[in-house]
C-alpha positions in Angstrom: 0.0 0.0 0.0 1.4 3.3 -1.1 2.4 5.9 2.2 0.3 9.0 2.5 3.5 11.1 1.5 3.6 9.1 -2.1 1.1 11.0 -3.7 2.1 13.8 -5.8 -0.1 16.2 -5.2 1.1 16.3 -1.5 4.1 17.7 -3.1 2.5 20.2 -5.1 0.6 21.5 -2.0 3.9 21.8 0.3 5.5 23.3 -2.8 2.2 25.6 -3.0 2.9 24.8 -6.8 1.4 27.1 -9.6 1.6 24.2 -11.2 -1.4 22.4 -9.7 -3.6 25.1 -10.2 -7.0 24.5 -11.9 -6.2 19.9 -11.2 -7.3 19.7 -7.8 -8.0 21.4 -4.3 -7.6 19.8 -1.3 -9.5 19.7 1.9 -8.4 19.6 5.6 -10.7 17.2 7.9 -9.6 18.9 11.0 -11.0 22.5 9.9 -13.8 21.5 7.3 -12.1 23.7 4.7 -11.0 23.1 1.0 -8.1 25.5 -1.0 -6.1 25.4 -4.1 -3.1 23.9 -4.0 -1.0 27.5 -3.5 -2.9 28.5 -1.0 -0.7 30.8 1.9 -2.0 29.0 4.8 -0.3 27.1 6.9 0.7 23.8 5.5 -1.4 20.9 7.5 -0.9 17.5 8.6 -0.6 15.1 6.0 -3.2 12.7 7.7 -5.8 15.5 7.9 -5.7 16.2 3.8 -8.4 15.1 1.2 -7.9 15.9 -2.6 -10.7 16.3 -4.6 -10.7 16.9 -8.6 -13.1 19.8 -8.5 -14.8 22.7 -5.6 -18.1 20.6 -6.0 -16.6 17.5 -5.2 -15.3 19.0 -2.1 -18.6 20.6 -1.1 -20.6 17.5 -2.0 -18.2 15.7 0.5 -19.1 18.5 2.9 -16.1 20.5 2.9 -16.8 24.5 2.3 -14.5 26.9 0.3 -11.6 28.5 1.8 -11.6 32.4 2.1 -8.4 33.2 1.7 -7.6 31.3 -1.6 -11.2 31.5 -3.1 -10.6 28.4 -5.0 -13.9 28.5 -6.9 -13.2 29.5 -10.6 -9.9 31.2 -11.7 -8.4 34.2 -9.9 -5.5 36.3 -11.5 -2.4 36.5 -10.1 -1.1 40.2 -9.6 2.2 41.5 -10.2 1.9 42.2 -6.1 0.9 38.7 -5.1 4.1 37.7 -7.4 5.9 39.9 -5.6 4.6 38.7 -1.8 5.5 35.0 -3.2 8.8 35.5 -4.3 9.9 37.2 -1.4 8.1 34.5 1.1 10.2 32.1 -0.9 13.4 33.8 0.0 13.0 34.5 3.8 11.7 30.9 4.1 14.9 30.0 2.4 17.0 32.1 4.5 14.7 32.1 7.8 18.4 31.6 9.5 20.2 34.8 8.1 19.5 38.5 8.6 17.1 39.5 5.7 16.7 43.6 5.5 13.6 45.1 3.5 15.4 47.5 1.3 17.4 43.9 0.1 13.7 42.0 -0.4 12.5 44.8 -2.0 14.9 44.8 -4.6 15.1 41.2 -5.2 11.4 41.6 -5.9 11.5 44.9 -8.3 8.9 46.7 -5.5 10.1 50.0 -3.0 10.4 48.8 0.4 7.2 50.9 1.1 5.3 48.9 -1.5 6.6 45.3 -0.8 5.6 45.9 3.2 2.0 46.8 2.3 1.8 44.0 -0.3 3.1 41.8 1.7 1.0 42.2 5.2 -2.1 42.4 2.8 -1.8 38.9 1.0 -0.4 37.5 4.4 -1.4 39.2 7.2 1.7 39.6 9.1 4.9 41.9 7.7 8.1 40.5 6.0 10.2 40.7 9.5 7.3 38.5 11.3 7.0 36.2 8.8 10.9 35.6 8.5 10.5 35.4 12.5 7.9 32.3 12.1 9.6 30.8 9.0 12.6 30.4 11.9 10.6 29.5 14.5 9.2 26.4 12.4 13.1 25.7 11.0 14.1 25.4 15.3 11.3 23.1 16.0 11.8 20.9 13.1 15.8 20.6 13.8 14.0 19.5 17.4 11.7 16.9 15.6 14.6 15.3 13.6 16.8 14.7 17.2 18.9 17.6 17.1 20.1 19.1 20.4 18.6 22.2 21.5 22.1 24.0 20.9 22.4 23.4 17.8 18.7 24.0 16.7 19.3 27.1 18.3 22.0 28.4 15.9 21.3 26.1 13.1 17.9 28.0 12.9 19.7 31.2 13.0 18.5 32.5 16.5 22.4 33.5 17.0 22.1 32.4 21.3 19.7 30.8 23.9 18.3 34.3 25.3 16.7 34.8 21.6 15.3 31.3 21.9 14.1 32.3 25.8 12.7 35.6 24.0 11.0 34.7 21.1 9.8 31.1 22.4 9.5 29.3 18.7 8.0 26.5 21.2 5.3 28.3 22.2 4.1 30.1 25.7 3.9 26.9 27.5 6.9 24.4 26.1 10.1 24.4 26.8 12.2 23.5 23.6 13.9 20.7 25.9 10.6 19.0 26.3 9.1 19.8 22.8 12.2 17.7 21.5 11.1 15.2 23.2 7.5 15.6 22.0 6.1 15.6 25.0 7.5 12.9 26.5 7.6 13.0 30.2 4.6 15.1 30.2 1.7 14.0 31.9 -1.8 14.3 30.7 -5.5 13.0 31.8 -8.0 13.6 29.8 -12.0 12.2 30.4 -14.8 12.7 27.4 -18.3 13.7 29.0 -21.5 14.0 27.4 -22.7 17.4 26.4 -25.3 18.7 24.9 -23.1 19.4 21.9 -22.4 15.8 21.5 -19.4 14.5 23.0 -16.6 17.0 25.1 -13.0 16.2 25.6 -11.7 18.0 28.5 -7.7 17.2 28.7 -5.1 18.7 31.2 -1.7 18.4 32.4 -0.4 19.1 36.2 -0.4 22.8 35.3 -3.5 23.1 33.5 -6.4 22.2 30.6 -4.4 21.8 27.3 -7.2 20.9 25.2 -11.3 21.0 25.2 -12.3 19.4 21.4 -16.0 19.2 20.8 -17.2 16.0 19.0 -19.6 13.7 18.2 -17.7 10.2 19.2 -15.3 9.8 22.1 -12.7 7.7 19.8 -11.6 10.4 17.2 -11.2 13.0 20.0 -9.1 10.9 22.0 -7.1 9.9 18.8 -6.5 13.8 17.8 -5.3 14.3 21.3 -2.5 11.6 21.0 -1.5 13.0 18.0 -0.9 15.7 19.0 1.1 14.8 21.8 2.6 11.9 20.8 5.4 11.1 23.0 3.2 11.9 26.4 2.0 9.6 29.2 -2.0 10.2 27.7 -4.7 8.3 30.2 -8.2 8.4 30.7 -7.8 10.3 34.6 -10.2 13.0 34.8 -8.7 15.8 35.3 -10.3 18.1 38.2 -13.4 17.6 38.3 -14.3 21.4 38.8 -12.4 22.4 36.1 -14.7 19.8 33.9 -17.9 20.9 35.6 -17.1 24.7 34.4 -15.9 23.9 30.8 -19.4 21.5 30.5 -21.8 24.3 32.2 -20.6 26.6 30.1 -21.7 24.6 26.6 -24.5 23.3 28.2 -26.8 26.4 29.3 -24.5 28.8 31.4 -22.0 30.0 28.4 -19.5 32.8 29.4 -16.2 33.0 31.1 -15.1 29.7 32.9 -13.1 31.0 35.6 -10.6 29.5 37.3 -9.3 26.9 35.0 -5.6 27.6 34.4 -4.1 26.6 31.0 -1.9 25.1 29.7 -1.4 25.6 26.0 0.8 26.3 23.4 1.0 28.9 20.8 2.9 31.6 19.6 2.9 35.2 21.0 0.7 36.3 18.2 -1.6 33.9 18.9 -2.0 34.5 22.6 -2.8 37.8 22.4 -5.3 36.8 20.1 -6.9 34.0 22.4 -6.5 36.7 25.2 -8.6 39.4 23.2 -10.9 36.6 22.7 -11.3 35.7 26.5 -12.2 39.7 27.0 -15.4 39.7 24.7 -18.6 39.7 26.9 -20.9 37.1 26.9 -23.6 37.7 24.3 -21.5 40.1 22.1 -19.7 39.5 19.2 -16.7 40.6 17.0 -15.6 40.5 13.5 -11.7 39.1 12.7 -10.8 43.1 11.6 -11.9 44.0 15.7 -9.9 41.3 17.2 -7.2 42.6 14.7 -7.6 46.1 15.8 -7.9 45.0 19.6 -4.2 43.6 19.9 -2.8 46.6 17.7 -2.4 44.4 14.7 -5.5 46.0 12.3 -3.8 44.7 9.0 -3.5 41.0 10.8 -7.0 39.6 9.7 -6.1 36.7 8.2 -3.0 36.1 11.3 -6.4 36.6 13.6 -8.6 34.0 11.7 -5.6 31.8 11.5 -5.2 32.1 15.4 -8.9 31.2 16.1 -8.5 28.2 14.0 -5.6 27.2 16.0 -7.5 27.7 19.3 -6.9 24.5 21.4 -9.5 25.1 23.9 -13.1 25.5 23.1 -15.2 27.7 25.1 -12.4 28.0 27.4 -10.9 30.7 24.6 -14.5 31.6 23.2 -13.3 32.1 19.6 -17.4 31.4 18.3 -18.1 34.9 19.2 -15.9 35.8 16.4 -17.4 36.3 13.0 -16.9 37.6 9.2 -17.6 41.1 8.7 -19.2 40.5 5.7 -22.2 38.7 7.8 -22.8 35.2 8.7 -21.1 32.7 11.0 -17.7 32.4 9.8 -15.4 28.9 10.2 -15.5 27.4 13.3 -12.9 24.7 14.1 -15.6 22.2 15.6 -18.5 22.9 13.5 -21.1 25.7 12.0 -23.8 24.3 13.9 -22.1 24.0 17.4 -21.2 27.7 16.4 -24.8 28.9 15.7 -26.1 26.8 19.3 -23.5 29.0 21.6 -23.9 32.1 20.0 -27.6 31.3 20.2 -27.0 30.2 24.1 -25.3 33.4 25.1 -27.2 36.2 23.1 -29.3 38.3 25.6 -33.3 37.5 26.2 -35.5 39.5 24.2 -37.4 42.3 25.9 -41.3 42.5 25.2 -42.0 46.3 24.6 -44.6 46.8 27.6 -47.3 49.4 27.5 -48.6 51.8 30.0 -51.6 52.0 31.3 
């Protein structure tokens, strides 16, 4: 039987291959979302990818259209998006080296002034950020294929430890020591409960919840959660109960904060301040991906934002359903539309009768 990493088109997508435009699109299990194959999102896991021969074949398997790539029908490709791509392809290539804008800008035919406003526009983030994550991701792969964390360090281009310690490629709540090792040596309970929203996955470690998944059957929950910490000691041991008890109330009837349960997550510093501006939205109001943008002083980071509420590891916990297109609608929601549409239905206020006097 051929490996996953056989097919061709898997190529194409990592290579985000012009190519392949207009053959196929494929769609991503975890998020419900088809693209084209050059899509500028994030890459995903191998075992989470469907291809599909045309849009409709994707939608008719229940899959709904990306909107970042739009990959219904053709779509031009600027002389700015050329541009954006060309230089993406050189800081990926040199994530370990100093990269300056006046030298991208050049290699791309653009002013410096130009190229930064292209660039943030197609990608959300500017040329120095996305160098900064296209480093990040070359340190924690060196991790994944055994290296030491010295030699990550510098073979990724961070130059010492205290720019590791500062810019935390890891995330918030990893240290790269333990990320090397995938986990292992980490600790983690986890106990699926029935909710009124099908099935919930509550998981934590000794320091705190580090995922809540929303399903509809305990087993591919549980199997998401060992994949993504593969090297951890993973049981069914409930964690606190009252940390359970929250995160369930709070789906069930009682939606808003759910105090008191620490976290423990990981993410990038972009994407906690995200999930933070998330966790400071009141119950029963809403805000569009350009607000949450705004909030964390990032207004030209929409698609960063929707990428970060994708990410979000924690459901309800991090309330990133109160988020929503500002065109109208509900917007992608990592476990489902209609879970979306019950807890935004849950936590919008009571209607008031207009009462007459007498």
């Amino acid at each position: 039987m051929p490996q996953l990493h056989d097919d061709p088109r898997w190529t194409q997508v990592l290579a985000r291959s012009a190519e392949a435009e207009g053959h196929f699109v494929y769609a991503v299990k975890s998020t419900g979302v088809f693209c084209r194959p050059t899509c500028p999102s994030r890459r995903p896991r191998r075992d989470q990818v469907r291809f599909f021969g045309q849009p409709a074949d994707a939608e008719r398997a229940g899959f709904r259209a990306c909107l970042r790539c739009k990959p219904h029908g053709a779509r031009p490709v600027t002389d700015g998006a050329k541009a954006v791509a060309k230089a993406a392809a050189y800081l990926r290539t040199h994530a370990d080296q100093t990269v300056e804008l006046p030298d991208l800008a050049a290699l791309t035919g653009l002013s410096p002034s130009h190229l930064q406003r292209a660039f943030t526009a197609h990608t959300g983030v500017s040329p120095r950020e996305f160098q900064a994550a296209c480093r990040a991701e070359r340190f924690r792969e060196s991790l994944r294929h055994g290296r030491d964390v010295t030699t990550a360090t510098y073979e990724a281009g961070y130059g010492s430890p205290s720019r590791v310690s500062a810019h935390k490629p890891t995330g918030a709540g990893l240290t790269p020591a333990v990320y090397r090792r995938r986990g292992a040596g980490v600790a983690i309970g986890y106990a699926v409960v029935p909710c009124s929203l099908g099935r919930l996955l509550v998981a934590a470690t000794a320091a705190g919840v580090c995922a809540v998944r929303l399903g509809a059957a305990d087993g591919p929950l549980v199997d998401e959660l060992r994949r993504e910490f593969p090297m951890a000691d993973i049981t069914e041991a409930a964690p606190p109960v009252a940390w359970t008890r929250a995160i369930a109330a709070a789906v069930d009837g009682a939606p808003g904060a759910v105090p008191g349960v620490p976290l423990d997550v990981q993410g990038t510093a972009f994407q906690w301040k995200v999930w933070k501006a998330l966790q400071a939205i009141p119950v029963g109001q809403t805000r569009t991906y350009a607000d949450v943008a705004a909030a964390v002083g990032r207004p030209a980071a929409v698609r960063a934002v929707a990428s970060a509420c994708a990410r979000n590891p924690v459901a309800v916990v991090v309330p990133c359903h109160r988020v929503v297109p500002k065109a109208g609608g509900l917007g992608g929601y990592r476990w489902g539309a209609d879970r979306k549409r019950t807890l935004l239905e849950r936590e919008a206020p009571p209607v008031r009768r207009a009462t007459t006097s007498r």
